[in-house]
PDB file with SEQRES, HELIX, SHEET and CRYST1 records, atoms N, CA, C and O in Angstrom:
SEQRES   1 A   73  UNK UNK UNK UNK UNK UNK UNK UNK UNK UNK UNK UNK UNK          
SEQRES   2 A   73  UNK UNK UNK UNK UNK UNK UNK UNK UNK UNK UNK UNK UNK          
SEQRES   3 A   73  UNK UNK UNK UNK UNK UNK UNK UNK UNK UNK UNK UNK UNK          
SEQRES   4 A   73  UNK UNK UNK UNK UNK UNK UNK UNK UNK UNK UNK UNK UNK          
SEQRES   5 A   73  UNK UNK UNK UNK UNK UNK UNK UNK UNK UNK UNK UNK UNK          
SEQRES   6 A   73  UNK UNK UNK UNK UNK UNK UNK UNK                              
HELIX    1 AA1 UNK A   47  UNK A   70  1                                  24    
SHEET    1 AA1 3 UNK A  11  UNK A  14  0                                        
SHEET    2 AA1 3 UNK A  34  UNK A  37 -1                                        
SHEET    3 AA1 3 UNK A  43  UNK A  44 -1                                        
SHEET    1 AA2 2 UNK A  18  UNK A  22  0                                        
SHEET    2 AA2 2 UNK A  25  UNK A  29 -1                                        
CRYST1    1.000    1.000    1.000  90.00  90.00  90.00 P 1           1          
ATOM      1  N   UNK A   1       0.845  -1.180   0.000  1.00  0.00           N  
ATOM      2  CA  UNK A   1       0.000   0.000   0.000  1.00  0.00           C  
ATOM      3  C   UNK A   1       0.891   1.244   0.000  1.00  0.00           C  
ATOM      4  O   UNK A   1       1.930   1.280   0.660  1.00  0.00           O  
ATOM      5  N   UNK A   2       0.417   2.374  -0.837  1.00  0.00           N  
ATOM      6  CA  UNK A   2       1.229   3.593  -0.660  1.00  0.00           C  
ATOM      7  C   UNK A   2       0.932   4.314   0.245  1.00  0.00           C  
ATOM      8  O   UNK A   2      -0.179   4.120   0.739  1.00  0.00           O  
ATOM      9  N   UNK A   3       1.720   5.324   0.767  1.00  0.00           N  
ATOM     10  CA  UNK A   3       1.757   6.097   1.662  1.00  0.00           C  
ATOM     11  C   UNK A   3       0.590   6.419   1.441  1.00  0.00           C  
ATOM     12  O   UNK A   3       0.019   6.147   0.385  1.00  0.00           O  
ATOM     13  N   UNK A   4      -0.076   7.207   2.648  1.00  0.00           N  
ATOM     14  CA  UNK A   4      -1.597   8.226   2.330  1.00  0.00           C  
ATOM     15  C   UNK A   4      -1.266   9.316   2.416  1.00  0.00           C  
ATOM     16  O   UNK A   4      -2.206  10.111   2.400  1.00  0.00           O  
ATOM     17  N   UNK A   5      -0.276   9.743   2.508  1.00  0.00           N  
ATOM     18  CA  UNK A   5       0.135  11.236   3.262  1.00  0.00           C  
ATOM     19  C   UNK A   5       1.238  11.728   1.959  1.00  0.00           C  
ATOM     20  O   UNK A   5       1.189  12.831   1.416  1.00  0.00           O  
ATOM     21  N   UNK A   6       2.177  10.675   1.635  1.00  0.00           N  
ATOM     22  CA  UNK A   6       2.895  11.569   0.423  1.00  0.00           C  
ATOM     23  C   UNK A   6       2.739  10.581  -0.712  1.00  0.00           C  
ATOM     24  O   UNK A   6       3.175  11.167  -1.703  1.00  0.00           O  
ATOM     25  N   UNK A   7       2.447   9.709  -0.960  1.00  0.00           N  
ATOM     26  CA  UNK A   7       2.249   8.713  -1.913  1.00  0.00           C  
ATOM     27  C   UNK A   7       3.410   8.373  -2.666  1.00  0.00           C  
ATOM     28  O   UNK A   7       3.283   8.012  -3.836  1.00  0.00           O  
ATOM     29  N   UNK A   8       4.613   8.455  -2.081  1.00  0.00           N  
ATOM     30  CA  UNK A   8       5.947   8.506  -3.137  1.00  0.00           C  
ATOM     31  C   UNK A   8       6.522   7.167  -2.581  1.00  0.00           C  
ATOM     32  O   UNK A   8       7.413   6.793  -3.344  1.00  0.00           O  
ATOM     33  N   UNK A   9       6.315   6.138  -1.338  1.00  0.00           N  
ATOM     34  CA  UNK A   9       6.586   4.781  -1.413  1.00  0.00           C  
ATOM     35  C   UNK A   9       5.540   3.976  -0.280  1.00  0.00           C  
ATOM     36  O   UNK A   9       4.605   4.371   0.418  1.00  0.00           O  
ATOM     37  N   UNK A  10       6.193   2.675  -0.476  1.00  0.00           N  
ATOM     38  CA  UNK A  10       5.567   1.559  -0.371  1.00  0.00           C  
ATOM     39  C   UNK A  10       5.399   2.024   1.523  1.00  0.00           C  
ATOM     40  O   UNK A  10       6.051   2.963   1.981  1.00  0.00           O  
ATOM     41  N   UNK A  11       4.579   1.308   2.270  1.00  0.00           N  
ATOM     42  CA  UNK A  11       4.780   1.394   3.318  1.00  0.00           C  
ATOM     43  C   UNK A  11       5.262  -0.046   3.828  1.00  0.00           C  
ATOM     44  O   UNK A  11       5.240  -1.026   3.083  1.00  0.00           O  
ATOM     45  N   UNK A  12       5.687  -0.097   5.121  1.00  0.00           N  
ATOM     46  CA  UNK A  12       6.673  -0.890   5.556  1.00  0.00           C  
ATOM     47  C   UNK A  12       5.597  -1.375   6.834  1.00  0.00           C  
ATOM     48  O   UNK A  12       4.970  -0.614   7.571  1.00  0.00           O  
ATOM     49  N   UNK A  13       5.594  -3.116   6.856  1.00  0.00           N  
ATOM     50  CA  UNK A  13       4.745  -3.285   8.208  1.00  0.00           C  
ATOM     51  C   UNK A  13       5.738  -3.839   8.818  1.00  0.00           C  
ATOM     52  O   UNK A  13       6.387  -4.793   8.388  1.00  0.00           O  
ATOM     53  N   UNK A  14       5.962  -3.059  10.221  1.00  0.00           N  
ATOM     54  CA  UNK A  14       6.635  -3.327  11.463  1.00  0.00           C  
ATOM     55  C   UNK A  14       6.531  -3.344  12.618  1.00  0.00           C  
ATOM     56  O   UNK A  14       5.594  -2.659  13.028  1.00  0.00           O  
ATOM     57  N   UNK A  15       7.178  -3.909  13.454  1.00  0.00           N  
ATOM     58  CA  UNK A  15       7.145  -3.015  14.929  1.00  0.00           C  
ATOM     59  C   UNK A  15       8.329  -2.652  15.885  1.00  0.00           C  
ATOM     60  O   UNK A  15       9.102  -3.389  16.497  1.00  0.00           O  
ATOM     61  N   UNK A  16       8.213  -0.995  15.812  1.00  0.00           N  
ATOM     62  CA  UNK A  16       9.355  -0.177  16.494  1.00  0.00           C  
ATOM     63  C   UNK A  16       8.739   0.641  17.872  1.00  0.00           C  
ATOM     64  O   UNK A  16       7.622   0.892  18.324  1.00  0.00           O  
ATOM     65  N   UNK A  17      10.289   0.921  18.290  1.00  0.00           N  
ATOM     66  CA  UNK A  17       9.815   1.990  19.575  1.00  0.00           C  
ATOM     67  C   UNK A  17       9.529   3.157  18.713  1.00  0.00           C  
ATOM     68  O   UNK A  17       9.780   3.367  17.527  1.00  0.00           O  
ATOM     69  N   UNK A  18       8.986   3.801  19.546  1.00  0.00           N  
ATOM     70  CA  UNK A  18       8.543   4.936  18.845  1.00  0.00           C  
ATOM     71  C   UNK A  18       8.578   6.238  19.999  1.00  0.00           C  
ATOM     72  O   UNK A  18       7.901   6.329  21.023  1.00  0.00           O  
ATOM     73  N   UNK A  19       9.523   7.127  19.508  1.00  0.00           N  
ATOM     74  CA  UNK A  19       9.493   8.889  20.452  1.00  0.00           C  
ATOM     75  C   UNK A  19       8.715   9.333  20.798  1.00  0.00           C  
ATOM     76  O   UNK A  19       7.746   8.868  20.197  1.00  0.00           O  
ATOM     77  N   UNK A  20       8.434  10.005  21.443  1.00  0.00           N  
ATOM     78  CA  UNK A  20       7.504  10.830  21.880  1.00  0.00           C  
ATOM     79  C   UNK A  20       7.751  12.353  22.723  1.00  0.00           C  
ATOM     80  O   UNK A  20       8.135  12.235  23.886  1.00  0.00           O  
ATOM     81  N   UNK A  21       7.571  13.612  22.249  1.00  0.00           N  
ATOM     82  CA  UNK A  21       7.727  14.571  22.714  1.00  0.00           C  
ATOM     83  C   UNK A  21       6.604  15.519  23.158  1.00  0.00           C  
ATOM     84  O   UNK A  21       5.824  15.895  22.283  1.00  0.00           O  
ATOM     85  N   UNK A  22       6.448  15.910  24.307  1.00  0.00           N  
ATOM     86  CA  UNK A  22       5.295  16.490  25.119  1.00  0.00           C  
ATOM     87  C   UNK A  22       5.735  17.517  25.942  1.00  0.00           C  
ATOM     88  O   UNK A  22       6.365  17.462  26.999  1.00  0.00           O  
ATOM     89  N   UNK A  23       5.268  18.563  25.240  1.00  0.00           N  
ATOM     90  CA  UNK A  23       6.122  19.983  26.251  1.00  0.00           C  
ATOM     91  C   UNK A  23       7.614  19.797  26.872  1.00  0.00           C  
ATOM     92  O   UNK A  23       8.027  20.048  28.004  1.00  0.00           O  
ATOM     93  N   UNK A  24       8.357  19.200  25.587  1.00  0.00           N  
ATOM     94  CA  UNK A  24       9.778  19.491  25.937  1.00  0.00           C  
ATOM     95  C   UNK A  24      10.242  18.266  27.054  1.00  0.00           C  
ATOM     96  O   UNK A  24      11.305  18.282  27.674  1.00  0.00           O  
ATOM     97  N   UNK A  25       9.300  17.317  27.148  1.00  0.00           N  
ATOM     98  CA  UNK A  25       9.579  15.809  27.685  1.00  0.00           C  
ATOM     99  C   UNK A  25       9.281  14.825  26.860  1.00  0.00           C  
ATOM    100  O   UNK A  25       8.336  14.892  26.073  1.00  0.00           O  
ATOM    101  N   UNK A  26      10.121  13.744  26.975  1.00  0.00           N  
ATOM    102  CA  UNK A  26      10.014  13.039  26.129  1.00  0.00           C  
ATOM    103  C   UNK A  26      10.249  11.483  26.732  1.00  0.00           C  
ATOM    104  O   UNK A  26      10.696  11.142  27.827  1.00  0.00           O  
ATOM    105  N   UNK A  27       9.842  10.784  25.758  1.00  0.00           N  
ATOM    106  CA  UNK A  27       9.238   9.278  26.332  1.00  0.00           C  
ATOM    107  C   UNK A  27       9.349   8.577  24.666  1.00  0.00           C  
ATOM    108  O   UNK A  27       9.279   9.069  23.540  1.00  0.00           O  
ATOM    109  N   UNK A  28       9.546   7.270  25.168  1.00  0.00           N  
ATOM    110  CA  UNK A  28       9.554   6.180  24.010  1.00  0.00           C  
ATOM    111  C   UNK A  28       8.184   5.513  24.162  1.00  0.00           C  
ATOM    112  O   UNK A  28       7.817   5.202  25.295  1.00  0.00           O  
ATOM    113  N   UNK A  29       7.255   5.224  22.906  1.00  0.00           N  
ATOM    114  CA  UNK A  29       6.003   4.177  23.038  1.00  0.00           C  
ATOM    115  C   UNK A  29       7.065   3.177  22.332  1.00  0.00           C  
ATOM    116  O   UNK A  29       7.832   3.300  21.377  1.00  0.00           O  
ATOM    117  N   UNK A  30       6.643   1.737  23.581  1.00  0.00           N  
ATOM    118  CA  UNK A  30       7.798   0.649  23.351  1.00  0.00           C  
ATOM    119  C   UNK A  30       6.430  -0.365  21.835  1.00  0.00           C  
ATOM    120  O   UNK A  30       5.219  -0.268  21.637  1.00  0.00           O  
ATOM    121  N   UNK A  31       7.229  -0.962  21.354  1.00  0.00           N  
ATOM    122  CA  UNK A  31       6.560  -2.224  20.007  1.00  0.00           C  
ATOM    123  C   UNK A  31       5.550  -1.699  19.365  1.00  0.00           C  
ATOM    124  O   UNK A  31       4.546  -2.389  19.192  1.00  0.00           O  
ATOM    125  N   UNK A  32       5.613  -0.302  18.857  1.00  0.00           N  
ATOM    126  CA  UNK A  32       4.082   0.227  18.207  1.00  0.00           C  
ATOM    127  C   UNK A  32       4.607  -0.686  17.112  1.00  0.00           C  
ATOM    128  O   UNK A  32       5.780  -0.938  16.834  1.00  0.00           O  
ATOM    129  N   UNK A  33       3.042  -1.304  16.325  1.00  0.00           N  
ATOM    130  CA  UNK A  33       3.168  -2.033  15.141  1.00  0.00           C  
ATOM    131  C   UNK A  33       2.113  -1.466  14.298  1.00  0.00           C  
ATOM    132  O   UNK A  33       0.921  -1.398  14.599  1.00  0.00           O  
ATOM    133  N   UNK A  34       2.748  -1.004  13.045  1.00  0.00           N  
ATOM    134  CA  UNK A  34       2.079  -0.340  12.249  1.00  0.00           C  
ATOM    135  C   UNK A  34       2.751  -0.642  10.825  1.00  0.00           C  
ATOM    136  O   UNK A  34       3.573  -1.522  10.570  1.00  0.00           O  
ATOM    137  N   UNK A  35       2.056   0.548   9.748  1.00  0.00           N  
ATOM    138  CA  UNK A  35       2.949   0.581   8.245  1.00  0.00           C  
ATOM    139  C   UNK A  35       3.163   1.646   8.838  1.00  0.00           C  
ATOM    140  O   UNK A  35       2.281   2.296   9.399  1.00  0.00           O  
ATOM    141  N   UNK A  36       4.672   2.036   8.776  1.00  0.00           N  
ATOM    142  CA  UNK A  36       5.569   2.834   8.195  1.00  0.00           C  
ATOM    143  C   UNK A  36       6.090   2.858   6.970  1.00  0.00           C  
ATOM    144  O   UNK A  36       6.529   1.952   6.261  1.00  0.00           O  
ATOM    145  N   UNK A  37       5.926   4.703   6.707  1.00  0.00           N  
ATOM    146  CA  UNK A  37       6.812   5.459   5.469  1.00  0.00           C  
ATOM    147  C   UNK A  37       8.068   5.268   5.462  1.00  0.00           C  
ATOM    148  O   UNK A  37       8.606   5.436   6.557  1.00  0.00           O  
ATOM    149  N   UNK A  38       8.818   4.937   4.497  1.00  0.00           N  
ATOM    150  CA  UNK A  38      10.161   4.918   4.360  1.00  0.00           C  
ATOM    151  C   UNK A  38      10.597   6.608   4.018  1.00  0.00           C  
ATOM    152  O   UNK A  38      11.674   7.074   4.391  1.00  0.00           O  
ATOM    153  N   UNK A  39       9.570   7.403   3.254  1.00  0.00           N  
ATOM    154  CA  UNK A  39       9.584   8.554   2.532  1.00  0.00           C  
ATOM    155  C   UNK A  39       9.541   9.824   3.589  1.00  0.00           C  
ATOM    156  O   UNK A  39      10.379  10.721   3.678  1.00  0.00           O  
ATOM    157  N   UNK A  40       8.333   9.654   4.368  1.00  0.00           N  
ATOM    158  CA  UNK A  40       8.069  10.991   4.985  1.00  0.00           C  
ATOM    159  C   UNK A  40       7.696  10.578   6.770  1.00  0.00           C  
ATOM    160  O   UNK A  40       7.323  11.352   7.652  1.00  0.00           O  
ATOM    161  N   UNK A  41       7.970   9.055   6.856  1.00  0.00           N  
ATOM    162  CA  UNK A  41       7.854   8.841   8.425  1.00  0.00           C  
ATOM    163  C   UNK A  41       6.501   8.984   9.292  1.00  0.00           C  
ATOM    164  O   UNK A  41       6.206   8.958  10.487  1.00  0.00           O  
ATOM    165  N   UNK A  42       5.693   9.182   7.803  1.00  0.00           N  
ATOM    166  CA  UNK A  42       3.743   8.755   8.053  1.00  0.00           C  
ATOM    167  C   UNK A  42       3.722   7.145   9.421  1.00  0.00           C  
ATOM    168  O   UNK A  42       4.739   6.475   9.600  1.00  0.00           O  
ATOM    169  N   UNK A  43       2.903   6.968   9.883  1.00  0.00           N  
ATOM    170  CA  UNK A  43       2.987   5.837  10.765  1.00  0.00           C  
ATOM    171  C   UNK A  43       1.300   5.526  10.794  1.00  0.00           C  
ATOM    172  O   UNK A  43       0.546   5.917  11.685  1.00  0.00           O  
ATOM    173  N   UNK A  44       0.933   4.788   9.689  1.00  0.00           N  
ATOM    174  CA  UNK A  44      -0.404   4.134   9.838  1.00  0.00           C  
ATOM    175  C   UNK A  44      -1.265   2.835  10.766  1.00  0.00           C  
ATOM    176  O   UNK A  44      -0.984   1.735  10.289  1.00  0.00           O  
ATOM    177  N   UNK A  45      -1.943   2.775  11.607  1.00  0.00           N  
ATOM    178  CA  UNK A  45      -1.660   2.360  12.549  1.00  0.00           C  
ATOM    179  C   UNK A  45      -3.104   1.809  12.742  1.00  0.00           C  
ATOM    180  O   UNK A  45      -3.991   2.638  12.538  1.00  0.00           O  
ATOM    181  N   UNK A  46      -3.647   0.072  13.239  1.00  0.00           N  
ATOM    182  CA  UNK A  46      -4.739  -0.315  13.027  1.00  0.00           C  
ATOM    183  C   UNK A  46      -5.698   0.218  14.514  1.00  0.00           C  
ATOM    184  O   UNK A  46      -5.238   0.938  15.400  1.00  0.00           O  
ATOM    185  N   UNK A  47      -6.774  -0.219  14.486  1.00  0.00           N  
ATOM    186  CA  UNK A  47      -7.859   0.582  16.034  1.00  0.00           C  
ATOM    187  C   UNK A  47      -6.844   0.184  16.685  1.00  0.00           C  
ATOM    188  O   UNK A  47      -6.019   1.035  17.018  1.00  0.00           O  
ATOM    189  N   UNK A  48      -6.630  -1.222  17.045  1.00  0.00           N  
ATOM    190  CA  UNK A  48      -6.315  -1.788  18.371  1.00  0.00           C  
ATOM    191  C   UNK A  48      -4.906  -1.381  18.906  1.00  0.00           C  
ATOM    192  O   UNK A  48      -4.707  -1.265  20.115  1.00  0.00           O  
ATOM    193  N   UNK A  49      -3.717  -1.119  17.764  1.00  0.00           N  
ATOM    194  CA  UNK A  49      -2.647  -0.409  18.283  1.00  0.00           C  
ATOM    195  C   UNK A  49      -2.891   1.123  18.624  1.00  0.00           C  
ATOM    196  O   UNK A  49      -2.523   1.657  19.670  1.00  0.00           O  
ATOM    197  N   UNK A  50      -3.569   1.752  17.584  1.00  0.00           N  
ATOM    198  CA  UNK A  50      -4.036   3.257  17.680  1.00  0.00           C  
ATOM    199  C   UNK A  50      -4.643   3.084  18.723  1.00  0.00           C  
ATOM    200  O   UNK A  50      -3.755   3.549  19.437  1.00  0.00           O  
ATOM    201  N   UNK A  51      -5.540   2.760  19.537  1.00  0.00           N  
ATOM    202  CA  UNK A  51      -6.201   2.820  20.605  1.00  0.00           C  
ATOM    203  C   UNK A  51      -4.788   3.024  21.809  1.00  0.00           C  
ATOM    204  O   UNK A  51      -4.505   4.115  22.304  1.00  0.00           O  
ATOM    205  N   UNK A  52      -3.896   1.473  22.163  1.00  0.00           N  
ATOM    206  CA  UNK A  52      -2.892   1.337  22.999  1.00  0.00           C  
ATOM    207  C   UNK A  52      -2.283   2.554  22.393  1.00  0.00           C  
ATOM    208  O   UNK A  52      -2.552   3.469  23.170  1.00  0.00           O  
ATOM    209  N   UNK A  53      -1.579   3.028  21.365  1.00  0.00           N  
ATOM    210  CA  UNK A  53      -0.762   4.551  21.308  1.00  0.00           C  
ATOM    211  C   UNK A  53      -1.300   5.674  21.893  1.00  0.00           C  
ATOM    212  O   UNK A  53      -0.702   6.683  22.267  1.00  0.00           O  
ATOM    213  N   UNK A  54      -2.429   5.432  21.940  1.00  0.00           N  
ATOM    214  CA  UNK A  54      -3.224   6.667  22.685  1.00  0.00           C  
ATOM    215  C   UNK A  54      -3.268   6.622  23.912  1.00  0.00           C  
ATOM    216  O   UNK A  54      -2.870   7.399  24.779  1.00  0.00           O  
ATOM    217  N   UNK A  55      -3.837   5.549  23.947  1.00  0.00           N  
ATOM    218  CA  UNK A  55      -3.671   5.742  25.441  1.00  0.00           C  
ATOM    219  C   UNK A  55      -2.405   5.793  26.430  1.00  0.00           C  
ATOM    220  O   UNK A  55      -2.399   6.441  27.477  1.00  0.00           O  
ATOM    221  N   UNK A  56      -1.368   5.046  25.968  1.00  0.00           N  
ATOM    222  CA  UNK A  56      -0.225   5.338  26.177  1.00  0.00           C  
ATOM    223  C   UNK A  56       0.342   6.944  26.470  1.00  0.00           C  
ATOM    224  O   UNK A  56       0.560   7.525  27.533  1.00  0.00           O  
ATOM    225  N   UNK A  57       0.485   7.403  24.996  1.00  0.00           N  
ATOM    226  CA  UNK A  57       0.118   8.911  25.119  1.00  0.00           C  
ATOM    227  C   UNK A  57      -0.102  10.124  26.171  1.00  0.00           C  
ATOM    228  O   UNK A  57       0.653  10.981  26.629  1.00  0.00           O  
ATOM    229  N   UNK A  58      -1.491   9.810  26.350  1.00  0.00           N  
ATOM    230  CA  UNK A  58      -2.458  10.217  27.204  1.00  0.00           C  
ATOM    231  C   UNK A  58      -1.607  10.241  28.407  1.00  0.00           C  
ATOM    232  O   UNK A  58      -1.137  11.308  28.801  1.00  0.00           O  
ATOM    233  N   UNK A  59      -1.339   8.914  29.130  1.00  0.00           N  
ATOM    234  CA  UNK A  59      -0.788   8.598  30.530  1.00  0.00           C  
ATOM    235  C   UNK A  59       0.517   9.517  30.369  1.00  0.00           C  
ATOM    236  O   UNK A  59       0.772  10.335  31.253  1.00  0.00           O  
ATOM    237  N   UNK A  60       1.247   9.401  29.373  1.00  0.00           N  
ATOM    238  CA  UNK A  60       2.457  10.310  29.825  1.00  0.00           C  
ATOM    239  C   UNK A  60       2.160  12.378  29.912  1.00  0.00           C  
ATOM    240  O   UNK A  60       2.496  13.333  30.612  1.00  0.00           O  
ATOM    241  N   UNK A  61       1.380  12.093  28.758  1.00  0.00           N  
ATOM    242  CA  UNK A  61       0.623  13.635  28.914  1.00  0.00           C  
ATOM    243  C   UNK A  61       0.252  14.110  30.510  1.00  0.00           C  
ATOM    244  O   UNK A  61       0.891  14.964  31.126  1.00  0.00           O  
ATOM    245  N   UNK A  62      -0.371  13.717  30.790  1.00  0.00           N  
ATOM    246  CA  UNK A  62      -1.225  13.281  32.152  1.00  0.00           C  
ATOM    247  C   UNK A  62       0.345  13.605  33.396  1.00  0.00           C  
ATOM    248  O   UNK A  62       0.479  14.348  34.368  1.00  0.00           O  
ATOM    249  N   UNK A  63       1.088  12.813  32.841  1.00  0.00           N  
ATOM    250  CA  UNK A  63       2.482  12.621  34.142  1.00  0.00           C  
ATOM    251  C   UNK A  63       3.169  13.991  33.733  1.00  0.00           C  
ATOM    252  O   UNK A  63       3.477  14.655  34.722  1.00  0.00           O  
ATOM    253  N   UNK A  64       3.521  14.646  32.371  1.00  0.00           N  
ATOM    254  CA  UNK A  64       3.945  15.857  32.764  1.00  0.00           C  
ATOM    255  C   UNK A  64       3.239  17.189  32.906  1.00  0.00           C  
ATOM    256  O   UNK A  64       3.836  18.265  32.925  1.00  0.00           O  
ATOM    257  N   UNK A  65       2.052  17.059  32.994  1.00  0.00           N  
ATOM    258  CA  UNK A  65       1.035  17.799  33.004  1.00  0.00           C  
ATOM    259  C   UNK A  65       0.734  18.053  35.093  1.00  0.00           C  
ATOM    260  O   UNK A  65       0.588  19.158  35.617  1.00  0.00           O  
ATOM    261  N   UNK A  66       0.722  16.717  35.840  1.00  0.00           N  
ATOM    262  CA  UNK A  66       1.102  16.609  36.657  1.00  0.00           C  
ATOM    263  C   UNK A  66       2.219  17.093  37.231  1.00  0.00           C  
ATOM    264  O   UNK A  66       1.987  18.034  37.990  1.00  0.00           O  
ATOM    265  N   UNK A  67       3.741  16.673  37.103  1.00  0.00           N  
ATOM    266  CA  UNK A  67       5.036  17.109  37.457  1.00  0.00           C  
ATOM    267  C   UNK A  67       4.830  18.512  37.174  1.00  0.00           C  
ATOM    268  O   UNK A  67       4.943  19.224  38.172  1.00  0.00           O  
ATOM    269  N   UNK A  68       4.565  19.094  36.122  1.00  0.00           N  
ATOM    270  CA  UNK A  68       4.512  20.683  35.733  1.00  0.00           C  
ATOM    271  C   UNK A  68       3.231  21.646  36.809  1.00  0.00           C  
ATOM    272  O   UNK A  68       3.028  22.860  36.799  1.00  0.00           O  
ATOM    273  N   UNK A  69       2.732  20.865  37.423  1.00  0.00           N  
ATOM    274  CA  UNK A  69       2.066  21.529  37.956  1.00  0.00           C  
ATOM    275  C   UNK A  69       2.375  21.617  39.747  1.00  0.00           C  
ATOM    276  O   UNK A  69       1.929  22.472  40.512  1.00  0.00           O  
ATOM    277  N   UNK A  70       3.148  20.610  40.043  1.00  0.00           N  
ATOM    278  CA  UNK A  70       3.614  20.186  41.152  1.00  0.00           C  
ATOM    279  C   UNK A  70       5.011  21.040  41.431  1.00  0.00           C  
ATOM    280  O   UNK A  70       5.331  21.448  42.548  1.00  0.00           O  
ATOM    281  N   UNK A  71       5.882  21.263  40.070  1.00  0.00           N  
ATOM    282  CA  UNK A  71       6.954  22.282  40.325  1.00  0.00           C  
ATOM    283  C   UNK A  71       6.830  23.599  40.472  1.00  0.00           C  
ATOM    284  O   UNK A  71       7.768  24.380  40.625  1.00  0.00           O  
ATOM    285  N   UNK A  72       5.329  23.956  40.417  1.00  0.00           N  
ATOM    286  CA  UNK A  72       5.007  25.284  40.943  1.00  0.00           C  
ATOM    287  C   UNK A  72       4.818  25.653  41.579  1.00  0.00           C  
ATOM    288  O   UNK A  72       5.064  26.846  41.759  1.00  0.00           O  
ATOM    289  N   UNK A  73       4.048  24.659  42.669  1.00  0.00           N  
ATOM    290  CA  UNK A  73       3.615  24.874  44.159  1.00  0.00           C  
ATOM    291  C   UNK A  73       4.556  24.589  44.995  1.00  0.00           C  
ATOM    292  O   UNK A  73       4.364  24.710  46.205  1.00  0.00           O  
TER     293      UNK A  73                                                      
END                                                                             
């Protein structure tokens, strides 16, 4: 399948860690399995992983959203 986002290659089905940056903190989502772009680094991703990435997500959002609010008081 081609990319949906730049259509210039094939996508790649894998599973990698994957970065994550949130107000200047950052975190790895560990075995996301998806198609990856070789081209533009698109990451297409089915409910059931998209669901776990999110929510994943979420929880770290949540922890520096927390810490950031705790270094003020």
């Amino acid at each position: 399948m081609k990319c949906p986002v730049c259509g210039t290659a094939e996508l790649i089905h894998d599973t990698r860690d994957m970065p994550y940056i949130y107000k200047g903190e950052t975190t790895t989502i560990p075995s996301v399995t998806g198609d990856f772009c070789p081209a533009c680094g698109e990451v297409v991703l089915n409910r059931e992983y998209g669901d776990r990435y999110s929510d994943l997500i979420g929880q770290f959002q949540r922890q520096v959203d927390f810490n950031s609010c705790n270094n003020f008081g």
